[in-house]
Legacy VTK file of the C-alpha trace (Angstrom):
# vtk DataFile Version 3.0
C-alpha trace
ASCII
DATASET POLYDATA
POINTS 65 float
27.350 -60.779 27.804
28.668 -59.141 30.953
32.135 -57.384 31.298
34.948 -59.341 33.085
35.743 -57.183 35.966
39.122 -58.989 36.137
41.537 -59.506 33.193
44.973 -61.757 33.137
47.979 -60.709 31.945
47.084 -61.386 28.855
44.625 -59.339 28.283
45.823 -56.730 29.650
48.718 -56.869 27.457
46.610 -57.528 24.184
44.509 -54.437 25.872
47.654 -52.680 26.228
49.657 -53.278 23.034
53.019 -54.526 25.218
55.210 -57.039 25.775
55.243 -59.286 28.546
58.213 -57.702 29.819
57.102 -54.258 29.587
53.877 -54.969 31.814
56.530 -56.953 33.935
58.599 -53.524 34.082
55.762 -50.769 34.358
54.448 -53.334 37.104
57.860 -53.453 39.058
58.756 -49.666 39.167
55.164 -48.850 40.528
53.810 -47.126 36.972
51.240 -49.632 36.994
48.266 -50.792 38.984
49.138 -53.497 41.302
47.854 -57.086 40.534
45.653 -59.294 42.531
46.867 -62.627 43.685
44.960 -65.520 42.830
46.277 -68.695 44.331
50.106 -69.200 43.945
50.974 -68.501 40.525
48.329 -66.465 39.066
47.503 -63.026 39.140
45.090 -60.557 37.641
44.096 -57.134 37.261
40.995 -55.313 37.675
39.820 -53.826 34.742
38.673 -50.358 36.557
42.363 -50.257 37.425
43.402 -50.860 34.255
40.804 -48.727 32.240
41.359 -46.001 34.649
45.240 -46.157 34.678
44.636 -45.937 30.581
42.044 -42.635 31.004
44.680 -40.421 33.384
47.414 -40.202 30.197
49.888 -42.812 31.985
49.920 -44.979 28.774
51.166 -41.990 26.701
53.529 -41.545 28.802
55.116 -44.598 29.343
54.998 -45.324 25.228
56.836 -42.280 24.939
59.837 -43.466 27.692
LINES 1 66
65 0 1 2 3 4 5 6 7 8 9 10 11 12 13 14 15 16 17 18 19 20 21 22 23 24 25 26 27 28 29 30 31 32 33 34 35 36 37 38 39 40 41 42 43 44 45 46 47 48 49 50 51 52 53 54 55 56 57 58 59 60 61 62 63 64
């Protein structure tokens, strides 16, 4: 099975180990990657993004704030 080079929020959370509102936060002050729209409602991230915002040490950061 391939990798899904986009994730939703949920997965990204589960990914993550946060809250809904702490991926809503990080998101909002710019500490994490930016979301792509899909349609009106819906968004999701790409996973390079995400895995690559996880491998530069941001994560330990922001757990520790």
């Amino acid at each position: 099975m391939t990798e899904k080079l986009v994730l939703t929020e949920s997965e990204v959370r589960m990914m993550l180990g946060v809250s809904r509102t702490t991926l809503w936060r990080m998101r909002c002050a710019g500490r994490f990657p930016a979301p792509i729209q899909m349609g009106t409602r819906s968004v999701r991230y790409r996973r390079s993004d995400v895995v690559g915002w996880v491998n530069s040490g941001a994560m330990v950061f922001e757990q520790a704030t």
